[in-house]
BAKE-571378 format. One record per residue: residue number from 1; residue in one letter; x, y, z of N, C-alpha, C, CB in turn. Coordinates in steps of 0.2 Angstrom, whole numbers, plus 5000, padded with zeros to 4 digits. Glycine has a CB too. Layout:
N
num/residuo/n_X/n_Y/n_Z/ca_X/ca_Y/ca_Z/c_X/c_Y/c_Z/cb_X/cb_Y/cb_Z
NUM/A/X/Y/Z/X/Y/Z/X/Y/Z/X/Y/Z .
...
END
This chain:
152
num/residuo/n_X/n_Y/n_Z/ca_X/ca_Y/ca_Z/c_X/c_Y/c_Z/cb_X/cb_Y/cb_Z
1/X/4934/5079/5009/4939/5084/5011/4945/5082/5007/4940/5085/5019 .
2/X/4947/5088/5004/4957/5084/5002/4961/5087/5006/4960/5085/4992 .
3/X/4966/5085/5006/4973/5088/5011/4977/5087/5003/4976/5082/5019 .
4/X/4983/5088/5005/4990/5090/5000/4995/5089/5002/4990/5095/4999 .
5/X/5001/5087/5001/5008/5086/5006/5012/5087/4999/5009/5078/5011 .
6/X/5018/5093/5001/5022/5094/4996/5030/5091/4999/5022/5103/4992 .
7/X/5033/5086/4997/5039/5086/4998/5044/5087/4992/5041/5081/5002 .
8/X/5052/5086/4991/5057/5089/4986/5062/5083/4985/5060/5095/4988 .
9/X/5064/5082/4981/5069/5078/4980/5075/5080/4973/5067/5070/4981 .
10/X/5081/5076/4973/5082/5079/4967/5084/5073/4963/5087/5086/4966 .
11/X/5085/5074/4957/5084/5067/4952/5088/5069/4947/5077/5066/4949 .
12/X/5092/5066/4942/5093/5067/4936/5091/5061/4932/5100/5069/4936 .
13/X/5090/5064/4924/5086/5061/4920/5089/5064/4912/5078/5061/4922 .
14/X/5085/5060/4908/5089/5065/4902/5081/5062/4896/5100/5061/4898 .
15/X/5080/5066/4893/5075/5063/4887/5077/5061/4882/5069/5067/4884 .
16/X/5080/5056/4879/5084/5053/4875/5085/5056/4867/5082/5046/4877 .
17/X/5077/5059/4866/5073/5062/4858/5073/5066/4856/5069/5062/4856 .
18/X/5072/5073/4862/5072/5078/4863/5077/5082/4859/5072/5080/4868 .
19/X/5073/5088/4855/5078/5091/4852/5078/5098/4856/5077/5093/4844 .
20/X/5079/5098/4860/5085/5103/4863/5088/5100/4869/5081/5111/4866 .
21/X/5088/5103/4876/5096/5103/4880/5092/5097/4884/5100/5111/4886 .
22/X/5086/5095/4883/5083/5089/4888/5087/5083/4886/5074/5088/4887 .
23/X/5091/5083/4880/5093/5076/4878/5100/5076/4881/5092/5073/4870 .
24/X/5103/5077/4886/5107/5078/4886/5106/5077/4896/5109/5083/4880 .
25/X/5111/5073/4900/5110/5072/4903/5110/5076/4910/5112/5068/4902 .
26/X/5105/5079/4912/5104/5082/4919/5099/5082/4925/5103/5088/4918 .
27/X/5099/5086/4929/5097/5086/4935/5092/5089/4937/5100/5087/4937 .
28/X/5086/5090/4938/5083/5095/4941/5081/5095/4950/5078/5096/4937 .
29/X/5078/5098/4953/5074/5098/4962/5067/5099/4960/5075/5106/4968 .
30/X/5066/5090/4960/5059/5090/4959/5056/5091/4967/5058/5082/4955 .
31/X/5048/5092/4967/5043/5093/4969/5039/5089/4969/5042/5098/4966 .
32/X/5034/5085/4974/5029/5082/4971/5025/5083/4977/5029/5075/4967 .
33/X/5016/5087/4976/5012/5085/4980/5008/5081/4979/5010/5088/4980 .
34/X/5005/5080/4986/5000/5071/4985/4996/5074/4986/5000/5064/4989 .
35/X/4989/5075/4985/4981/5076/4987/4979/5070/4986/4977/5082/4984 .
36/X/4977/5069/4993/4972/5065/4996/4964/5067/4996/4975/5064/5002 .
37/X/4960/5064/4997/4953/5066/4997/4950/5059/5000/4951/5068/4989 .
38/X/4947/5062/5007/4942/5057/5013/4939/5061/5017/4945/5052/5019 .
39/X/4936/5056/5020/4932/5058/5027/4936/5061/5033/4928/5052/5030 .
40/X/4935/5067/5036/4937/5069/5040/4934/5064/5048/4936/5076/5040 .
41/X/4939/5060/5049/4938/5056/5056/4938/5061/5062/4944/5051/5057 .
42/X/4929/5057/5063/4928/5062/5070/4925/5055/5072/4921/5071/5070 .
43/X/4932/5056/5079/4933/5049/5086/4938/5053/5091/4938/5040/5083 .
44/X/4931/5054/5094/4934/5058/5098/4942/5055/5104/4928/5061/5102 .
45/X/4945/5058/5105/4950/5056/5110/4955/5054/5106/4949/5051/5114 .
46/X/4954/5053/5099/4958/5050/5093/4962/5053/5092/4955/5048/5087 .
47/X/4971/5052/5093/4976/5058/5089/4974/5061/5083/4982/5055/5087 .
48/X/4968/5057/5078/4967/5058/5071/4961/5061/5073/4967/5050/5065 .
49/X/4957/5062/5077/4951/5065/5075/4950/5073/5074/4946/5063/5079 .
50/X/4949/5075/5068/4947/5084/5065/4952/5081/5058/4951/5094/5071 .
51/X/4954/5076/5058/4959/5076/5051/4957/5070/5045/4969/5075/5053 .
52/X/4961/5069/5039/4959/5066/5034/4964/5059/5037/4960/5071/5027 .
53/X/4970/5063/5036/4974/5059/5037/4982/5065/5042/4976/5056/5029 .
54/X/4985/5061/5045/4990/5065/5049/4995/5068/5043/4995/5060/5056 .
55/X/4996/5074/5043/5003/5076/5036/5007/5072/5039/5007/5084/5035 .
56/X/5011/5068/5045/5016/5066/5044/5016/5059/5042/5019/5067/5050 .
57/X/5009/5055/5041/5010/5047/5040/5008/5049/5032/5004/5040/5044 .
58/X/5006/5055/5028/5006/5057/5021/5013/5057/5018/5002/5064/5020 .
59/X/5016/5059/5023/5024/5061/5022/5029/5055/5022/5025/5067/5028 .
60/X/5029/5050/5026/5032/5044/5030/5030/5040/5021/5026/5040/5038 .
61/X/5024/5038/5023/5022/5033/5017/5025/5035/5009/5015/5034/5018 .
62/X/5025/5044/5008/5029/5044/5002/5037/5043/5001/5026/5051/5000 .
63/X/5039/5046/5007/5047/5043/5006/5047/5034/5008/5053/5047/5012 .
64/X/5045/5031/5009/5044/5024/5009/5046/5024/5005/5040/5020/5010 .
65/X/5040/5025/4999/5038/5021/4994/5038/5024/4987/5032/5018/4996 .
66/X/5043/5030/4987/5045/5033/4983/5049/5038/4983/5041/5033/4980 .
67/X/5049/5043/4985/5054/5049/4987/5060/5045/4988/5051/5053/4994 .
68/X/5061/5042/4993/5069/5038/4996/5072/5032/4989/5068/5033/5005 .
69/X/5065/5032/4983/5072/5029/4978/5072/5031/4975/5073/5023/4975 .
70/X/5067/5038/4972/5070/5045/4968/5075/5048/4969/5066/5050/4968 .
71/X/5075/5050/4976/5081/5056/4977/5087/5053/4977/5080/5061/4986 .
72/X/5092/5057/4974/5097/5059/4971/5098/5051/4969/5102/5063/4975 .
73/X/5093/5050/4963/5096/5042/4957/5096/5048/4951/5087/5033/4956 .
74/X/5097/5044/4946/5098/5043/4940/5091/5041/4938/5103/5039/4939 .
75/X/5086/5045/4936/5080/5041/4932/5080/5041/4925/5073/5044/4934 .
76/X/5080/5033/4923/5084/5034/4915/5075/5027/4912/5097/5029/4914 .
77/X/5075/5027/4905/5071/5027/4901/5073/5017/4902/5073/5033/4894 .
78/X/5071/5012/4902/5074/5006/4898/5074/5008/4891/5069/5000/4900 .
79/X/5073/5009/4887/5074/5008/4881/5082/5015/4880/5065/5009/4876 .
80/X/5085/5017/4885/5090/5020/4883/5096/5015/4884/5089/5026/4887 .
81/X/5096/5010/4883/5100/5006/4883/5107/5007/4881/5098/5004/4880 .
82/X/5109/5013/4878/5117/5012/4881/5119/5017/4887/5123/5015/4874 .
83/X/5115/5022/4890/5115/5024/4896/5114/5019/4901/5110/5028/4895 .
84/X/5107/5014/4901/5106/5010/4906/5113/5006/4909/5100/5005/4904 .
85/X/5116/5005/4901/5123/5000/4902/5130/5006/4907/5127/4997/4892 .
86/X/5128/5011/4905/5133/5015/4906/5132/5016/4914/5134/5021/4901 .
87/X/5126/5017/4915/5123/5018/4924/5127/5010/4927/5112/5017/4925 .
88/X/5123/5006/4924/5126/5000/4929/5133/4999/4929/5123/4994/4927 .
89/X/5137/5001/4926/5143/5000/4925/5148/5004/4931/5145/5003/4919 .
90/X/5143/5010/4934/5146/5013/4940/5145/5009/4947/5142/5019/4940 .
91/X/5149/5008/4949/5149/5004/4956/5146/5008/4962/5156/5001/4958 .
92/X/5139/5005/4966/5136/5008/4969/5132/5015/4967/5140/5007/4973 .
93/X/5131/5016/4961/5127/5020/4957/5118/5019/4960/5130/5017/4948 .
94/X/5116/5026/4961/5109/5022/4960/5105/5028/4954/5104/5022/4968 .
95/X/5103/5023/4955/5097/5020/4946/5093/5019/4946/5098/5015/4941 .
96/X/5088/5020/4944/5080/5020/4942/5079/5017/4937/5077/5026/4941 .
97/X/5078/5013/4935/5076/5011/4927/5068/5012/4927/5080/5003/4924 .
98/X/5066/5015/4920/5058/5013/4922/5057/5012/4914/5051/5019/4927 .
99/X/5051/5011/4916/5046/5008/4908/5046/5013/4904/5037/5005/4909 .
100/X/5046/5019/4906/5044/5025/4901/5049/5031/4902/5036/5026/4903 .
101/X/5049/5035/4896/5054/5040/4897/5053/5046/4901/5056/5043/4890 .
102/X/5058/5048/4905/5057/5050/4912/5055/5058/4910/5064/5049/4918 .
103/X/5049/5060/4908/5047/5067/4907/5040/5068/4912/5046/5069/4897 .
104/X/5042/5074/4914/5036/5076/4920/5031/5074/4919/5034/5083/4922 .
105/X/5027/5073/4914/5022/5068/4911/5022/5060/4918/5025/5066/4901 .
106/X/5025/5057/4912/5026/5049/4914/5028/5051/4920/5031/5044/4909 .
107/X/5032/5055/4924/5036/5052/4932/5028/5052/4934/5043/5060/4938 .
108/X/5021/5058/4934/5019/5061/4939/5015/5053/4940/5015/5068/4937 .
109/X/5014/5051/4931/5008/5045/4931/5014/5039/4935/5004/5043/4921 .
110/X/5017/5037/4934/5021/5034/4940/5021/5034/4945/5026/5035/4940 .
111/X/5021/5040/4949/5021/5039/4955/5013/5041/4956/5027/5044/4959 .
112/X/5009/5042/4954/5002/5040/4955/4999/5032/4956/4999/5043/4950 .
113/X/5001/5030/4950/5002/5022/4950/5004/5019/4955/5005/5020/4946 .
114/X/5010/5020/4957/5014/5016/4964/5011/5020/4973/5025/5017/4962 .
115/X/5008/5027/4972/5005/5027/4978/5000/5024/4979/5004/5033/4981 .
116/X/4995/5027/4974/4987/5024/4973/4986/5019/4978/4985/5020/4966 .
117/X/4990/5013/4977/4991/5007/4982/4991/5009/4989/4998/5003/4981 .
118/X/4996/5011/4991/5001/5015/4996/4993/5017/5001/5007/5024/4992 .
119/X/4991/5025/4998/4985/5026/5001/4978/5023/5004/4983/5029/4998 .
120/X/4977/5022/4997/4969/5019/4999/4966/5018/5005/4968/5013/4996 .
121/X/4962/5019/5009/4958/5017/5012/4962/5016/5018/4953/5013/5010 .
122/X/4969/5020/5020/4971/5017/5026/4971/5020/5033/4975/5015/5025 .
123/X/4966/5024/5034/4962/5025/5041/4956/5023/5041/4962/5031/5044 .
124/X/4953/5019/5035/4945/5017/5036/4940/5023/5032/4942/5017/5047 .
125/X/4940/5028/5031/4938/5034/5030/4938/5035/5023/4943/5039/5033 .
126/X/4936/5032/5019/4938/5031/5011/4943/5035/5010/4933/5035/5006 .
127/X/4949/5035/5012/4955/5040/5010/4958/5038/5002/4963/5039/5016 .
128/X/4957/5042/4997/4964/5038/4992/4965/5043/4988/4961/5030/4986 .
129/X/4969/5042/4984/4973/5048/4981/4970/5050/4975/4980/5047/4980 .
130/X/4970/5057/4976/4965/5062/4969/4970/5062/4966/4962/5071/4970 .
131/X/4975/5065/4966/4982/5071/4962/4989/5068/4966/4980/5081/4965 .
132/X/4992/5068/4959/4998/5070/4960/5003/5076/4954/5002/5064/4961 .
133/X/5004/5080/4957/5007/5086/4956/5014/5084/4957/5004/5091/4959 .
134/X/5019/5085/4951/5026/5085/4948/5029/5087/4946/5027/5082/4946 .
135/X/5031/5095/4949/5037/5099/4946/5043/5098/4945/5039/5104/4948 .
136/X/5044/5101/4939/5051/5097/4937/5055/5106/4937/5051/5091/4927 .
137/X/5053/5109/4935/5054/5116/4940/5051/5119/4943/5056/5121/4938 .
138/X/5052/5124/4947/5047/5130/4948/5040/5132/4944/5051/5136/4948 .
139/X/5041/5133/4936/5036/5136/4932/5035/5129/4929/5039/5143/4928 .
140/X/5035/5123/4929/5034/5117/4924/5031/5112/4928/5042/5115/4919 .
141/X/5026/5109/4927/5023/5103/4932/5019/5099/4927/5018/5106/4939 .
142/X/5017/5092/4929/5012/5090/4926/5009/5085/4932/5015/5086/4920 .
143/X/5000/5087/4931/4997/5082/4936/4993/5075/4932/4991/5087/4939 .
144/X/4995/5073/4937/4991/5067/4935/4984/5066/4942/4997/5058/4933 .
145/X/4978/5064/4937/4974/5068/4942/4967/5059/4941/4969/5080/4937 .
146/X/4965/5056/4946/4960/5050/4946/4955/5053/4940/4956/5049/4954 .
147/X/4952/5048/4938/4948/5050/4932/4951/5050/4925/4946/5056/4933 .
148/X/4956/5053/4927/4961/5056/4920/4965/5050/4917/4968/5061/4923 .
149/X/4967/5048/4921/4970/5041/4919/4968/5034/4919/4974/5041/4921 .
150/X/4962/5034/4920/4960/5028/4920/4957/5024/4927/4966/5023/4917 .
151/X/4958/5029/4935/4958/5024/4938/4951/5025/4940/4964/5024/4943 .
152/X/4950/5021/4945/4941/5022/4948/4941/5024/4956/4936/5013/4948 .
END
């Protein structure tokens, strides 16, 4: 069975190469759903039993461990290097620095990578993460999907 949890946050970022208005520094209200995929736990008497996993610990677990240092940072490129200087220069500024240039692409496989962990197997039920889905508008997304990228 898979489930899905969509929460929102918002970010600003810039693509440093880009030839049009993406190199140039902004903002969008990202989007990202998680699909999960396990066994539906049947125990009886169990707050959890008819479900994969509870939407609210799908939801908990993603602002832990991502959502609450996305929303409203600065997600900037390490190799943008006069940016990064210029971020850290702001006092109490937050910032994101990551390995790779922050385009819906790379965020989605990012935050795939850093839930993957997060998930896995934690009601016993084989739970771990199929998909993650990452709009960067309404009409623009990229998935990064198990298989796709390498994981097992």
């Amino acid at each position: 069975m898979r489930i899905t949890r969509r929460l929102e946050f918002d970010s600003g970022h810039r693509i440093p190469d880009h030839q049009s208005q993406c190199r140039h520094l902004h903002g969008h209200r990202y989007a990202i759903e998680i699909t999960l995929q396990g066994d539906i736990i049947r125990q009886a008497g169990s707050p959890l039993n008819g479900m994969v996993m509870d939407f609210s610990d799908v939801k908990t677990l993603a602002r832990q461990n991502l959502v609450d240092a996305w929303d409203h940072a600065f997600l900037v490129w390490r190799g943008d290097t006069a940016l990064v200087s210029f971020l850290e220069s702001l006092p109490g500024h937050k910032t994101v620095v990551l390995d790779v240039v922050p385009t819906a692409e790379n965020l989605a496989a990012a935050a795939f990578d850093l839930l993957d962990r997060v998930y896995r197997d934690t009601y016993g039920n084989h739970l771990r993460l199929e998909q993650v889905r990452l709009y960067e508008t309404p009409n623009c997304w990229a998935d990064a999907v198990r298989g796709e990228m390498g994981q097992s």
